[in-house]
ZAMARGU-4260 file (C-alpha; in steps of 0.2 Angstrom, whole numbers, plus 5000, padded with zeros to 4 digits):
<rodrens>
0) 5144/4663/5543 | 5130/4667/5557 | 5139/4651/5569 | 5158/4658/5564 | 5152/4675/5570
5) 5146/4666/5584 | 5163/4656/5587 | 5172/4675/5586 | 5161/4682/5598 | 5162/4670/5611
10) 5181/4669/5609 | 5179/4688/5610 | 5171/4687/5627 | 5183/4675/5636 | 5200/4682/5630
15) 5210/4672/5643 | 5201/4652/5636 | 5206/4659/5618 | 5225/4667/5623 | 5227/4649/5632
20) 5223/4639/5614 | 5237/4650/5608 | 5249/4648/5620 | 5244/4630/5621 | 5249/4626/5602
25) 5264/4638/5604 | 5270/4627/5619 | 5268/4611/5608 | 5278/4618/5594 | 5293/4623/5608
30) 5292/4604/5615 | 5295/4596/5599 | 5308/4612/5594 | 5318/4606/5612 | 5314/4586/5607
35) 5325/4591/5590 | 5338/4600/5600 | 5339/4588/5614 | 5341/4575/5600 | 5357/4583/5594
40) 5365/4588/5612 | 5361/4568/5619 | 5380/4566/5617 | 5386/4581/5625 | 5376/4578/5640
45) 5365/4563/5643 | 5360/4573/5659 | 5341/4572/5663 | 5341/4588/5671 | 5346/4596/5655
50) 5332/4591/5647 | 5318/4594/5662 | 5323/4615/5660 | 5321/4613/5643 | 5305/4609/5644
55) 5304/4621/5656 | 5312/4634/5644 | 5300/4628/5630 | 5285/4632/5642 | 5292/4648/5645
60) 5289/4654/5628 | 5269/4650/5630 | 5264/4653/5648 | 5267/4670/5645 | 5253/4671/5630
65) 5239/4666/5641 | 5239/4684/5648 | 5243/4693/5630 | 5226/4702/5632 | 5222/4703/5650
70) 5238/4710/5655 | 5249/4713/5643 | 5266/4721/5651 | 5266/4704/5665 | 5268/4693/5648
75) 5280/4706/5639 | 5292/4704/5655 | 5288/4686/5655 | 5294/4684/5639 | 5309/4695/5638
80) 5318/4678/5649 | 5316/4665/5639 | 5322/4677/5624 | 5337/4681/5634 | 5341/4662/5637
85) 5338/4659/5620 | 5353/4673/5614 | 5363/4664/5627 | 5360/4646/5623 | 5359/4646/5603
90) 5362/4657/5587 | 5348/4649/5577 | 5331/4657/5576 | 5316/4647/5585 | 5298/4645/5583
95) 5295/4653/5600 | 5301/4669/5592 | 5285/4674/5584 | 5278/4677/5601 | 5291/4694/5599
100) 5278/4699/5586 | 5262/4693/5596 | 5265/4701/5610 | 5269/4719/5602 | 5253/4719/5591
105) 5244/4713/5609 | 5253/4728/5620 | 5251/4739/5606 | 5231/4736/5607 | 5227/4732/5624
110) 5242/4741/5633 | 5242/4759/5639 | 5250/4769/5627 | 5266/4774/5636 | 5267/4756/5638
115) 5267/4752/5620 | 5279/4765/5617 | 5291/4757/5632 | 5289/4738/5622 | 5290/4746/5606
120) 5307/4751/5608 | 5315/4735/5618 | 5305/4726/5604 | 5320/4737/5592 | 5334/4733/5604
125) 5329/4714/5605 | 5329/4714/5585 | 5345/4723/5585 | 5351/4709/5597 | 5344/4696/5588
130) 5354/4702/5570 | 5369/4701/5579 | 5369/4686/5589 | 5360/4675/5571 | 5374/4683/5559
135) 5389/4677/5568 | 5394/4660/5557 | 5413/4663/5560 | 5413/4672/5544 | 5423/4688/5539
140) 5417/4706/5547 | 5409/4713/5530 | 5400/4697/5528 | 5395/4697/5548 | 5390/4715/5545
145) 5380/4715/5530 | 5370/4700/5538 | 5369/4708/5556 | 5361/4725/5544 | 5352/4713/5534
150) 5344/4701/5548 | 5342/4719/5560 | 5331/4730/5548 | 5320/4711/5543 | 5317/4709/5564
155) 5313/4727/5564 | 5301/4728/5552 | 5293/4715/5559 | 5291/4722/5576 | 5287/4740/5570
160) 5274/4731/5556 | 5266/4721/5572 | 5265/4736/5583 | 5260/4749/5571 | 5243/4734/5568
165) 5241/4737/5586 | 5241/4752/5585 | 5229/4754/5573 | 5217/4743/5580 | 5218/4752/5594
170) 5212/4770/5587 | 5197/4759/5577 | 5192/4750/5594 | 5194/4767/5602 | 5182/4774/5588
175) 5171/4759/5586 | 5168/4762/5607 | 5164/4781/5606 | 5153/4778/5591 | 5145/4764/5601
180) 5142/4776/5617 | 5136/4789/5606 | 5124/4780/5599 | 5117/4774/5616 | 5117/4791/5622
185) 5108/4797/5605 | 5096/4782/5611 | 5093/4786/5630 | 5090/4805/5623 | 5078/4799/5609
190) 5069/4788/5624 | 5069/4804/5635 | 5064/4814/5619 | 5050/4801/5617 | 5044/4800/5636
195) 5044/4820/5637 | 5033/4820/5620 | 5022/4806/5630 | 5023/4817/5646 | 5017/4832/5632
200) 5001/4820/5625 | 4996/4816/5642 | 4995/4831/5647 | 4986/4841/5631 | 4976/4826/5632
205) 4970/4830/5652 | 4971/4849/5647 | 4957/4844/5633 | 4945/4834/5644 | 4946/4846/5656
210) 4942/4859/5647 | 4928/4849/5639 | 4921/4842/5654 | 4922/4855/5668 | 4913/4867/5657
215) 4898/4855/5650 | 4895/4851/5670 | 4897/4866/5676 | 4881/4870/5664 | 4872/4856/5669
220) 4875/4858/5688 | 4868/4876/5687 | 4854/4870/5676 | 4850/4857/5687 | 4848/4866/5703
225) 4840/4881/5695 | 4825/4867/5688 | 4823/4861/5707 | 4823/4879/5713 | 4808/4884/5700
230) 4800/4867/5705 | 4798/4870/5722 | 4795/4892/5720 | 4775/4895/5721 | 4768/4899/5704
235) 4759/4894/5687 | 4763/4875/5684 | 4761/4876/5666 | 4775/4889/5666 | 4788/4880/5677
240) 4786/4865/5667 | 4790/4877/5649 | 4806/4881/5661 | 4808/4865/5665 | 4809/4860/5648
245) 4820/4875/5641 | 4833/4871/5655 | 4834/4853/5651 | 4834/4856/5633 | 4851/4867/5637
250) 4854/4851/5647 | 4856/4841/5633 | 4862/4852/5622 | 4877/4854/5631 | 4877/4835/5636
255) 4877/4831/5615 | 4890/4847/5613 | 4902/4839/5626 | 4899/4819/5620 | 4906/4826/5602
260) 4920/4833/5607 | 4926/4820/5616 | 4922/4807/5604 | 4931/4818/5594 | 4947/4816/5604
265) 4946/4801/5610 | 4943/4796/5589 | 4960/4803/5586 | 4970/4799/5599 | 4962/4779/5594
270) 4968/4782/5576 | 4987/4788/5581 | 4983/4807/5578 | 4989/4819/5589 | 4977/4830/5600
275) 4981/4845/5589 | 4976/4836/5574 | 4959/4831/5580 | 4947/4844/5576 | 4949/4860/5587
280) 4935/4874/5589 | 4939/4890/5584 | 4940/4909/5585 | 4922/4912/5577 | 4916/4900/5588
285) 4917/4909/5605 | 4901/4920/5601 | 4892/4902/5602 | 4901/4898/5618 | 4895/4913/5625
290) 4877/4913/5619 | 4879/4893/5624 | 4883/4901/5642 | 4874/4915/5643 | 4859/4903/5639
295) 4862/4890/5654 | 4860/4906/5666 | 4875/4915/5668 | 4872/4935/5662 | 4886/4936/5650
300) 4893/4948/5636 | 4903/4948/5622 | 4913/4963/5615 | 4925/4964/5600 | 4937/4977/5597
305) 4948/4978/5581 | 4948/4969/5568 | 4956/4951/5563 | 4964/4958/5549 | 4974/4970/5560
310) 4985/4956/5561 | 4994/4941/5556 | 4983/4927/5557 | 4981/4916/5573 | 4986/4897/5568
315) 4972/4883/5573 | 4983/4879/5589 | 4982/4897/5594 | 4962/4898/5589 | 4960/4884/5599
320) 4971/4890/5613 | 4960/4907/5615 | 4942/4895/5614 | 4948/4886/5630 | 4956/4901/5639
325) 4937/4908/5637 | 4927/4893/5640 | 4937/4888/5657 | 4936/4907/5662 | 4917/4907/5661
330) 4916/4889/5670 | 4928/4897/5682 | 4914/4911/5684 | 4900/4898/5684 | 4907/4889/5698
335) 4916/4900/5707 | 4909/4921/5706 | 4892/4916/5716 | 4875/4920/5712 | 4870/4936/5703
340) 4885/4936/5697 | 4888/4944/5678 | 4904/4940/5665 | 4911/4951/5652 | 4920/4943/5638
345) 4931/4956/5627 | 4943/4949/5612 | 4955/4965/5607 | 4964/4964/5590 | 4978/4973/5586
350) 4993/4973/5577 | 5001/4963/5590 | 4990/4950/5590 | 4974/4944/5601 | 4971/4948/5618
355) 4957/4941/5629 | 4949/4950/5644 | 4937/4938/5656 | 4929/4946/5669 | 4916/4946/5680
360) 4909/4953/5698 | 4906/4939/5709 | 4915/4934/5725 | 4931/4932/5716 | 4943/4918/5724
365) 4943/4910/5742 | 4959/4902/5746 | 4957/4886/5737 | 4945/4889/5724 | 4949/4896/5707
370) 4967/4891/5707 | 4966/4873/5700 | 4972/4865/5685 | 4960/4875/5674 | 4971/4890/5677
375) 4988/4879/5674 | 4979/4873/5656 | 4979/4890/5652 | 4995/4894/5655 | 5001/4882/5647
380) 4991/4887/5634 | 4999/4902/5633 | 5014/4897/5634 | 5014/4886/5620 | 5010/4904/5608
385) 5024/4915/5620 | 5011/4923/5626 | 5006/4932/5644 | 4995/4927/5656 | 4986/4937/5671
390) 4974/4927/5684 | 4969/4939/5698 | 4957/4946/5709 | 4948/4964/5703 | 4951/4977/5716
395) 4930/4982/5714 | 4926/4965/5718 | 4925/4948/5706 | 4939/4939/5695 | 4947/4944/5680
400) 4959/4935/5665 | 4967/4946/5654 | 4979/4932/5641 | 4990/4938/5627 | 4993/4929/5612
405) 5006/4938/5599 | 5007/4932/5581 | 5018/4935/5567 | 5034/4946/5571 | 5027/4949/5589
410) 5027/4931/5593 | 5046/4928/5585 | 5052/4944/5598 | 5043/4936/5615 | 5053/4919/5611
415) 5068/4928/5608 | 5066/4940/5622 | 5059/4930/5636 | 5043/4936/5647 | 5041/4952/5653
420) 5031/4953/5668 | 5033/4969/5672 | 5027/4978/5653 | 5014/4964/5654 | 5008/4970/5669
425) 5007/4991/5663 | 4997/4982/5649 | 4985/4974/5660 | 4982/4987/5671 | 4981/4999/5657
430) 4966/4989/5650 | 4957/4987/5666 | 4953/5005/5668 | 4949/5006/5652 | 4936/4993/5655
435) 4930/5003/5671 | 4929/5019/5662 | 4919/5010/5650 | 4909/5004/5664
</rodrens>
């Protein structure tokens, strides 16, 4: 079966090599039809020429079949002579004839469909010719009519039969096409889908070492400097060694911190698990962020207002999402506020959901510091829960991010209603002076 299958394809892809093996056995059929004929005329007319044009005339009925696929309407009008002669010449039915049911089936399928219509119904006229012209035996009238009816509906039937075929296999080939070209555009979309989920990885996956590194070396950086600043200061060297060695324990305790998460992501993105499905720090992990930072040398404090309970609670992507918003806003502050400078970390429940307010009073942001892909992560972060997100210089000096992430009902009415810049904004600057007034 797999080497027939084979056979039909190839036959399928050169139409014109298999049309031709048609018309060539229809051709030898016609030549030894005309040889028969010729047999019985000899002694009418013992003419050579009579029999070259009938062997022209028995070609006549092939030729034609050779385009029954590539172009249809030419091999109709081809055939439609040699028919004619035919009616003319004899009143016998010939083995040429079942072109007539060929050619309707092939201009039914592989014609337009006005065409088939046109061919349809000269296929009808040339069977209501054909009754006529084969029923006349010099018998009487009502025996010449019964058999014209008789031999008319017979040729008809077999025309319509034919076409309607065509027809038919015209729709499924029609069908078959569209179901074919939908599933390859259900494929090119899946392979889009798939490059936009890899697009998606790559990027949550630079999002997460980002996040992981910038902060750890950031820590390390200022740890370093501030041990080669004690070193060279005048002073007790029993007590800069006992700084010495606090700073470099934070050292490696950030190192050992930062060398776990990311064999921790690199872990699960080796085993086929997504970056959401490796293990993600959460909410009650902040106040060890910021004792973490505050222990490298940055001044910083934590305040929390509200109560978790106040609302629905935040899913691990979420948790995770307001870790990172406050890790790369104090690595932000220890590489960019400048030195003396102090951060204030407040997390706000209420029964909208969590919002988080870094801030600090350094130099806040030169022209092409502070802007990075840190910022971008985290509005995508944001993004991701519908929430808002604010990035901006402090009017009294330093930096501040204030990030919204609703939960529950809150977070179903962003999607559905879009950002709003404009209420965000109130919010922000509401909460600002309520931070200086607290001040």
């Amino acid at each position: 079966m797999p080497r027939v299958k084979q056979v039909s394809d190839w036959f399928g892809a050169h139409p014109m090599f298999a049309d031709s093996v048609w018309a060539g056995l229809i051709g030898i059929a016609r030549l030894v039809a005309t040889a028969n004929l010729n047999s019985r005329w000899v002694h009418i007319s013992p003419v050579p020429t009579l029999e070259v044009l009938s062997i022209v005339w028995a070609l006549s009925f092939a030729i034609p079949m050779i385009w029954r696929r590539t172009r249809p309407v030419l091999a109709c009008w081809l055939l439609l002579i040699p028919h004619v002669v035919q009616l003319v010449v004899t009143s016998q039915p010939m083995p040429g004839n079942i072109t007539v049911i060929m050619m309707m089936y092939a201009v039914a399928v592989h014609g337009s469909q006005r065409a088939g219509r046109i061919w349809l119904g000269v296929g009808i006229l040339a069977a209501a010719a054909a009754g006529l012209r084969w029923s006349y035996q010099g018998n009487g009238l009502e025996q010449f009519l019964t058999v014209a009816i008789f031999n008319f509906l017979g040729l008809s039937a077999l025309v319509l039969a034919s076409w309607l075929l065509g027809a038919f296999n015209r729709e499924r080939h029609a069908t078959v096409a569209s179901l074919r070209d939908r599933a390859e555009a259900l494929e090119r979309e899946r392979d889009r889908f798939a490059e936009l989920a890899a697009e998606q990885e790559r990027s949550r996956i630079s999002r997460e070492m980002h996040d992981v590194v910038a902060h750890s070396l950031s820590v390390i950086v200022v740890q370093t400097d501030g041990i080669r600043y004690a070193l060279d200061q005048p002073g007790d060297p029993a007590a800069q060694v006992e700084q010495a060695r606090g700073a470099l324990d934070t050292i490696g305790q950030t190192a050992r911190t930062a060398l776990r998460d990311t064999r921790a992501l690199v872990g699960a993105l080796r085993d086929g698990e997504s970056v959401e499905m490796a293990p993600q720090p959460q909410l009650d992990d902040i106040p060890q962020l910021v004792a973490s930072t505050a222990n490298s040398g940055l001044p910083v404090e934590l305040t929390i207002d509200g109560d978790p309970a106040w609302h629905a609670p935040l899913g691990p992507a979420q948790q995770a999402a307001a870790y990172r918003i406050v890790q790369e806003s104090l690595t932000n502050v220890i590489k960019h506020a400048g030195p003396g400078a102090h951060a204030w970390v407040r997390l706000i429940h209420d029964p909208s959901g969590l919002t988080i307010w870094v801030r600090d009073d350094g130099q806040g942001t030169l022209d092409n510091d502070g802007l990075g892909h840190g910022l971008i992560g985290m509005r995508e972060r944001v993004a991701s829960s519908h929430g808002t997100l604010t990035a901006r210089n402090r009017l009294d000096g330093g930096f501040e991010v204030i990030a919204t992430l609703p939960v529950g009902d809150q977070s179903a009415a962003a999607q559905a209603a879009g950002p709003r810049p404009d209420t965000h904004r109130r919010g922000n600057d509401n909460g600002r002076r309520g931070e200086d007034n607290a001040r």
